[in-house]
C-alpha positions as CSV (number, residue, x, y, z in Angstrom):
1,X,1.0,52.2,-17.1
2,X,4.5,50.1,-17.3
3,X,7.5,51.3,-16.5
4,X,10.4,51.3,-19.4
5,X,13.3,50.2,-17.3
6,X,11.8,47.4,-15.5
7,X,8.2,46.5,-17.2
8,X,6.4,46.8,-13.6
9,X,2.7,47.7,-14.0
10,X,1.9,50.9,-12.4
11,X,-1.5,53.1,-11.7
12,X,-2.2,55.7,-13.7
13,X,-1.0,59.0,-12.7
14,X,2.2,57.9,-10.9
15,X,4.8,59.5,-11.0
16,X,7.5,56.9,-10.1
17,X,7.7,53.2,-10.7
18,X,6.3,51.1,-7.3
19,X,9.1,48.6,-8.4
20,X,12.5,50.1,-9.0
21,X,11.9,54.2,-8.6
22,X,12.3,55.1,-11.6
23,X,10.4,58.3,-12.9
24,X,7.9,57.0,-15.2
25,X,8.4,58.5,-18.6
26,X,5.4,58.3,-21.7
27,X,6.1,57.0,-24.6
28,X,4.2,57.7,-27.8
29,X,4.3,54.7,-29.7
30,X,2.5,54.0,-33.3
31,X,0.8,51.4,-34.0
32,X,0.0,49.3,-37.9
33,X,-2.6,51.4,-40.2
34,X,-2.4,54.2,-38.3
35,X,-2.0,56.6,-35.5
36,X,-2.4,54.9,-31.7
37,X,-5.4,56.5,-30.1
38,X,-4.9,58.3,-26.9
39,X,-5.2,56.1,-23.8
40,X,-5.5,59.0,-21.3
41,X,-4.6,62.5,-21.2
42,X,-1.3,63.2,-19.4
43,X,0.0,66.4,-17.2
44,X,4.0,67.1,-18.1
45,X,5.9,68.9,-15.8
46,X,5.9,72.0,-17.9
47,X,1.8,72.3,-17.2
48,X,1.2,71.7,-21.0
49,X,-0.7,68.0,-21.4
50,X,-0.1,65.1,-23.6
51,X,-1.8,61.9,-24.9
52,X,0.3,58.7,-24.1
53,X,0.1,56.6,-27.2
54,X,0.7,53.1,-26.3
55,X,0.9,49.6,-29.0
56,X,-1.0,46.5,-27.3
57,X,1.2,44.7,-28.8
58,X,4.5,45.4,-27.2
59,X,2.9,45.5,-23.8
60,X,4.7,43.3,-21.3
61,X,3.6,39.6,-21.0
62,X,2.5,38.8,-17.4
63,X,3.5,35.3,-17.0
64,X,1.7,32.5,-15.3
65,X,3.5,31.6,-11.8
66,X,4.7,28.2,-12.3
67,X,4.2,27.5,-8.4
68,X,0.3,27.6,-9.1
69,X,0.6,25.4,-12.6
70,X,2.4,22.8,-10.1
71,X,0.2,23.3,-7.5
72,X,-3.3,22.1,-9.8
73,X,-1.3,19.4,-11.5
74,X,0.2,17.3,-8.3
75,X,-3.7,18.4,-6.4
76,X,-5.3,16.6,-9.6
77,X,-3.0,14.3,-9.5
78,X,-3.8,13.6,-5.3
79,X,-7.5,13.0,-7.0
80,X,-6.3,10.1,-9.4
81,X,-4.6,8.1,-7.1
82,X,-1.3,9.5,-5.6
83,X,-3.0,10.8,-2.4
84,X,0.2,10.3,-0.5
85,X,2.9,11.8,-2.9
86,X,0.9,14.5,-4.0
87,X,-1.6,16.2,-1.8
88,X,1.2,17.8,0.8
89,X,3.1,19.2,-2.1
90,X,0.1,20.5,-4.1
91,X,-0.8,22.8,-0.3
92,X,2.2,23.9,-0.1
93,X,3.1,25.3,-3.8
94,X,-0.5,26.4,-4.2
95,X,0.3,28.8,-0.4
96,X,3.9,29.6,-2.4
97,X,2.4,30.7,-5.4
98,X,-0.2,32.7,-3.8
99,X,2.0,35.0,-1.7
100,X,4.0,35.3,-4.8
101,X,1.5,36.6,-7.1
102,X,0.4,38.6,-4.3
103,X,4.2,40.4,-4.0
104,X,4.8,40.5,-7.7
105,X,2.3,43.4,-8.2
106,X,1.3,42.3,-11.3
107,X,4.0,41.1,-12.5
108,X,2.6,37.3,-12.0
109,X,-0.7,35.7,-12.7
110,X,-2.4,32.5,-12.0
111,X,-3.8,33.4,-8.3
112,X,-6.9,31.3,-9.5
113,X,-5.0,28.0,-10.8
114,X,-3.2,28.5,-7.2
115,X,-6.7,28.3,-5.7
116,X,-7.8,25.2,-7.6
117,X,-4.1,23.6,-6.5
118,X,-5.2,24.3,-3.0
119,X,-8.5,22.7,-3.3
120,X,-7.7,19.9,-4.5
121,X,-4.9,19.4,-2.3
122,X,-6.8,19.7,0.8
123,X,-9.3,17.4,-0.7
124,X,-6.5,14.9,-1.6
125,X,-5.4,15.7,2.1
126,X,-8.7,14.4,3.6
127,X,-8.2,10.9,1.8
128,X,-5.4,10.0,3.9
129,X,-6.9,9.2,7.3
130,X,-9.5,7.3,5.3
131,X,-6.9,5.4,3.5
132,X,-4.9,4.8,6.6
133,X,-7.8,3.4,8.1
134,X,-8.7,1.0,5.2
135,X,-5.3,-0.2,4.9
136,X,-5.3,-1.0,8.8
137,X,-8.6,-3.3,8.5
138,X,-8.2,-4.8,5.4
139,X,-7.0,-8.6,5.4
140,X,-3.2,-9.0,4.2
141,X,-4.0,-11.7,1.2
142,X,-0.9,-13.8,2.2
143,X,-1.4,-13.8,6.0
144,X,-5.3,-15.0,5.3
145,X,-4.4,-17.7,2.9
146,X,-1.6,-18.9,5.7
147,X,-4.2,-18.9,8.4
148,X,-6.5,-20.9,6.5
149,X,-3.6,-23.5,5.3
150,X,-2.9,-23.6,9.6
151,X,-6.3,-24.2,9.8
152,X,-6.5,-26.8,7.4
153,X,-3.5,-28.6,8.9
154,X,-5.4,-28.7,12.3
155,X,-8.4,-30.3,11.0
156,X,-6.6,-32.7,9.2
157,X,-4.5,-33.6,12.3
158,X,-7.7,-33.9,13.9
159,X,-9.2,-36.4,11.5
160,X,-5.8,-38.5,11.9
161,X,-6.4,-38.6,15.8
162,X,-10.5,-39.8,14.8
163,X,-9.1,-42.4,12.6
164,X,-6.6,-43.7,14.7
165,X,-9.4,-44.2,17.1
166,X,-11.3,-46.0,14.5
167,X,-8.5,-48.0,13.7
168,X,-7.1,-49.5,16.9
169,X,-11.2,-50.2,17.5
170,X,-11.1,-52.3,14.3
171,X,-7.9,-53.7,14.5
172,X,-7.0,-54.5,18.4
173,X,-4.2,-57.0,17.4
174,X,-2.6,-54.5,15.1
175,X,-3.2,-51.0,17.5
176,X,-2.8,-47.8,15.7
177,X,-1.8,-47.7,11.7
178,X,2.0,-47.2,11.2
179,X,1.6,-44.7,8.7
180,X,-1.1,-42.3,6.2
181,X,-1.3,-44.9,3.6
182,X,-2.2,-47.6,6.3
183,X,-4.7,-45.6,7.8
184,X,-6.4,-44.2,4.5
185,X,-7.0,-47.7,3.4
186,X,-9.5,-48.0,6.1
187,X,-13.6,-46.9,5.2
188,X,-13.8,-44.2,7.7
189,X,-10.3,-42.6,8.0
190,X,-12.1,-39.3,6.8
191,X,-8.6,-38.4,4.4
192,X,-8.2,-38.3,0.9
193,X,-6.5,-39.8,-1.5
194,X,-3.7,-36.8,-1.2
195,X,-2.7,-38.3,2.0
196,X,-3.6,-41.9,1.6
197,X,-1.3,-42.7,-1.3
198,X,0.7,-45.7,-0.9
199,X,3.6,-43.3,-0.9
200,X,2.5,-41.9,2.6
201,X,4.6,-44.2,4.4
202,X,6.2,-43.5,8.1
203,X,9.2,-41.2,7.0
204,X,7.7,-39.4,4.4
205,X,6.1,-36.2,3.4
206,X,2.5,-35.8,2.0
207,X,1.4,-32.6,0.5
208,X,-1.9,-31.0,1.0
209,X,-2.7,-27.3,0.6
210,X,0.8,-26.0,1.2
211,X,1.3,-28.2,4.3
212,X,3.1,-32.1,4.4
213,X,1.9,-34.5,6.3
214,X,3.5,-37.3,7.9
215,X,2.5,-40.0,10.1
216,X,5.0,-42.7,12.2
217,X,3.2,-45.6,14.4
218,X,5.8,-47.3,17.1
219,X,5.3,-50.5,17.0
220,X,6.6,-53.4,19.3
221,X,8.2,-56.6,17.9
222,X,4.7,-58.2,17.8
223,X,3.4,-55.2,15.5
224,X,1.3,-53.9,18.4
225,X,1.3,-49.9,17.4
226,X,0.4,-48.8,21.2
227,X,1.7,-45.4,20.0
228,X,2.4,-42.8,17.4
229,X,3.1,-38.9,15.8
230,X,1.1,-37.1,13.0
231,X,3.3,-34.4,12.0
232,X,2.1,-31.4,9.7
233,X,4.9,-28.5,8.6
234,X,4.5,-25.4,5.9
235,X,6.0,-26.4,2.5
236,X,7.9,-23.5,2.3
237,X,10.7,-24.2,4.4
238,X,12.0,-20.0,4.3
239,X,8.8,-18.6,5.7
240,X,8.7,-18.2,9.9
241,X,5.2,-19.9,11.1
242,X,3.7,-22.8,12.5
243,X,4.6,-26.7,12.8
244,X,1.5,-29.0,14.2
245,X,2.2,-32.2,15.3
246,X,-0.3,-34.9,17.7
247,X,-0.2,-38.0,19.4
248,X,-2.6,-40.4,20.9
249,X,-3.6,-38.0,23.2
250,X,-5.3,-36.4,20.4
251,X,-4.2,-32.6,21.2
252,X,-2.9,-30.5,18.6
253,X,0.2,-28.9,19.8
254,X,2.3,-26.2,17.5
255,X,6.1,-24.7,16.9
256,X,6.2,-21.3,15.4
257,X,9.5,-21.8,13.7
258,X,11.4,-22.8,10.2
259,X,9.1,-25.2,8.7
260,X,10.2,-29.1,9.9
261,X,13.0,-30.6,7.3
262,X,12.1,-33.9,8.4
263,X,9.0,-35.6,10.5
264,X,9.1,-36.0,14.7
265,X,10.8,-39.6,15.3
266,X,9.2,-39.6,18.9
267,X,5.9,-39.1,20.5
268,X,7.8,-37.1,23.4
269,X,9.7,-34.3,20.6
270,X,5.5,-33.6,19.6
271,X,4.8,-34.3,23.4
272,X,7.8,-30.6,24.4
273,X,5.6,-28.2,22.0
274,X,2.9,-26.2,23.4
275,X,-1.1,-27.0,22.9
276,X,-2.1,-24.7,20.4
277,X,-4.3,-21.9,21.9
278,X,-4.8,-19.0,18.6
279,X,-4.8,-18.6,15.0
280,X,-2.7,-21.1,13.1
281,X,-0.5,-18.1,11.4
């Protein structure tokens, strides 16, 4: 039965509301086509009895906690995607709501939408070590593609050192090659046309795979080259990484710094960095 002043849902029999006091008084109410039938038989106070007539239709409406609506939606939504964001929340509304409904003695449904926000929640919950864990071992895109570009960079260094060789072998008047587009002329210089252009002279850049290239021969006044400095540097001059530069020594050494405005003028500036020892990031 509900009480009149307040609308709290009480067991039948009692004599006072559970929610505010109130001495529970019955009401005979009518309903459309007709008398209301008699719910249960009542005892008055005067030790006579009387049927309490009640109309469905002006019983009070038991709302749905909105805790536990919140609760499903932000668990579902832990499911599709917002792991992060959303499971914590959804646990915590879906315990909210559930201690409500349970203190609102029957003034508040939804205890089983709570539940589902719960379960989901949790579920959502679990996903985060797992996703944690993924993020931790999967490759970052940028830092792979500028390891492979340092890589790259090394090689080609490499096959500048091989020519060189090749090229002093061929040409003992003229020692090494002054610069890329002298070098790339020859048969078995092992570079491309990218860094054999006749553009590729001592001084200048050549691009190759986000890197430019640069080779300078030092020559004496015969045009003996008895020495000189391959020089590669990232394109992108606002990114922190690594310079590569070699002589005719033929070991790679590397700069992690602001990418090289200009190329090395002196065998001894590539001769101060460090051999490379790692990955070319």
């Amino acid at each position: 039965m509900f009480c009149s002043n307040c609308g709290a849902s009480n067991y039948e029999g009692s004599r006072h509301c559970s929610n505010c006091g109130r001495v529970l008084q019955p009401q005979a109410v009518s309903t459309e086509g007709g008398a209301a039938p008699a719910l249960a038989p009542q005892q008055s106070s005067s030790g006579g009895t009387y049927s309490l007539y009640v109309d469905v239709q002006q019983l009070p409406y038991t709302p749905t906690d909105g805790k536990a609506t919140a609760s499903l939606v932000l668990g579902i939504l832990s499911l599709l995607g917002f792991t992060v964001i959303a499971a914590v929340p959804a646990v915590i509304l879906g315990h909210m709501s559930r201690k409500s409904i349970k203190m609102s003695a029957g003034r508040l449904k939804g205890k089983g939408v709570a539940l589902g926000g719960l379960i989901t929640g949790y579920i959502g919950l679990s996903f985060i070590p797992i996703l944690i864990v993924a993020f931790m071992v999967m490759p970052n895109p940028l830092r792979a593609r500028q390891t492979a570009n340092g890589s790259s960079a090394q090689q080609i260094l490499s096959n500048v050192n091989s020519a060189q060789v090749l090229y002093s072998n061929a040409n003992p008047e003229k020692g090494y090659a002054m610069d890329l587009a002298t070098l790339g002329s020859g048969q078995t210089s092992g570079l491309d046309r990218q860094l054999s252009r006749s553009t590729c002279i001592s001084g200048a850049w050549c691009v190759k795979n986000k890197y430019k290239y640069s080779l300078t021969g030092f020559c004496n006044v015969d045009g003996l080259c008895k020495e000189y400095v391959a020089v590669a540097t990232p394109v992108d001059a606002t990114v922190t990484t690594r310079s590569f530069c070699s002589t005719s020594d033929a070991v790679i050494r590397s700069k992690r710094d602001r990418a090289l405005a200009e190329p090395l003028t002196t065998a001894d500036e590539c001769s101060s960095w460090e051999p490379f020892q790692g990955q070319p990031n």
